[in-house]
N, C-alpha and C positions, 0 to 999 in steps of 0.2 A: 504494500500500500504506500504510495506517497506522501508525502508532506503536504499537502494542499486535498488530499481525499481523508487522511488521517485527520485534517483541522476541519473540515466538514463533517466529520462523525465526530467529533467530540462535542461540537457544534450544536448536534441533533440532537444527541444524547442529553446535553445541557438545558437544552430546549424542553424534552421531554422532565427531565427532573423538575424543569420551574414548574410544568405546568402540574406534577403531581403534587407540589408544594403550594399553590393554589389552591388543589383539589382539599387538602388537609386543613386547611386554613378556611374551607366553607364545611367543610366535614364539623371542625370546630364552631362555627356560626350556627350549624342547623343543629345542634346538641346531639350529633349523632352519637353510636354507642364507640365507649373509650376503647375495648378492644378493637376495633375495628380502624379506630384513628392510631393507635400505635402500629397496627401490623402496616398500614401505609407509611408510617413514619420508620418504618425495619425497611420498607422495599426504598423508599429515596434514600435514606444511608447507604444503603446496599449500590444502589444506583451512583450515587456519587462518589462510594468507595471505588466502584469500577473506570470511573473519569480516572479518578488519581490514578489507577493503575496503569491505567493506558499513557499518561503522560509520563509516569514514571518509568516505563519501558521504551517510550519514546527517548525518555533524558538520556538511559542506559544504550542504548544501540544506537547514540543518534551522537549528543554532545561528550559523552563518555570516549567512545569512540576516538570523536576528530578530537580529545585533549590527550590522549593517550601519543595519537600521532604526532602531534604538536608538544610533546614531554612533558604535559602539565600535568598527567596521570594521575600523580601520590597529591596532588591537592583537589581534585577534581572525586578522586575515591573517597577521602577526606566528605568532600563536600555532600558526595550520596550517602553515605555513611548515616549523619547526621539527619538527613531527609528520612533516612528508613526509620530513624530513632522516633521522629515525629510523627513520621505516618502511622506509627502501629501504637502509637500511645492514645 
């Protein structure tokens, strides 16, 4: 996939998460029942955990990569390192 089809699916995807977040946010206006607003509130986390992911594999095959060729590697590994820390906390 390219760089310009990959930024149009992420795109969509973001797309779609807003509007499930929308959805939740009238789910909450019409007093719907709370099980039912969390398990949607599971699927956009879920949903946007999958955004991150795909950027983050973008970062790794993409900027990782061209630093490694460019000798910047041990600060660039460094700098994913620290992302991962963040991401899964």
């Amino acid at each position: 996939m390219g760089k310009e089809e990959a930024k149009k699916n992420l795109i969509m995807r973001l797309k779609r998460i807003e509007g499930q977040i929308r959805g939740i946010q009238r789910m909450i206006e019409e007093d719907k029942y709370c099980i039912d607003i969390l398990v949607q509130v599971a699927a956009a986390r879920a949903a946007l955990d999958k955004v991150g992911l795909a950027i983050f594999e973008g970062h790794t095959r993409n900027c990782l990569v061209e630093a490694i060729k460019e000798e910047r590697g041990e600060e660039t590994i460094e700098e994913l390192m620290t992302l991962v820390m963040r991401f899964i906390k």
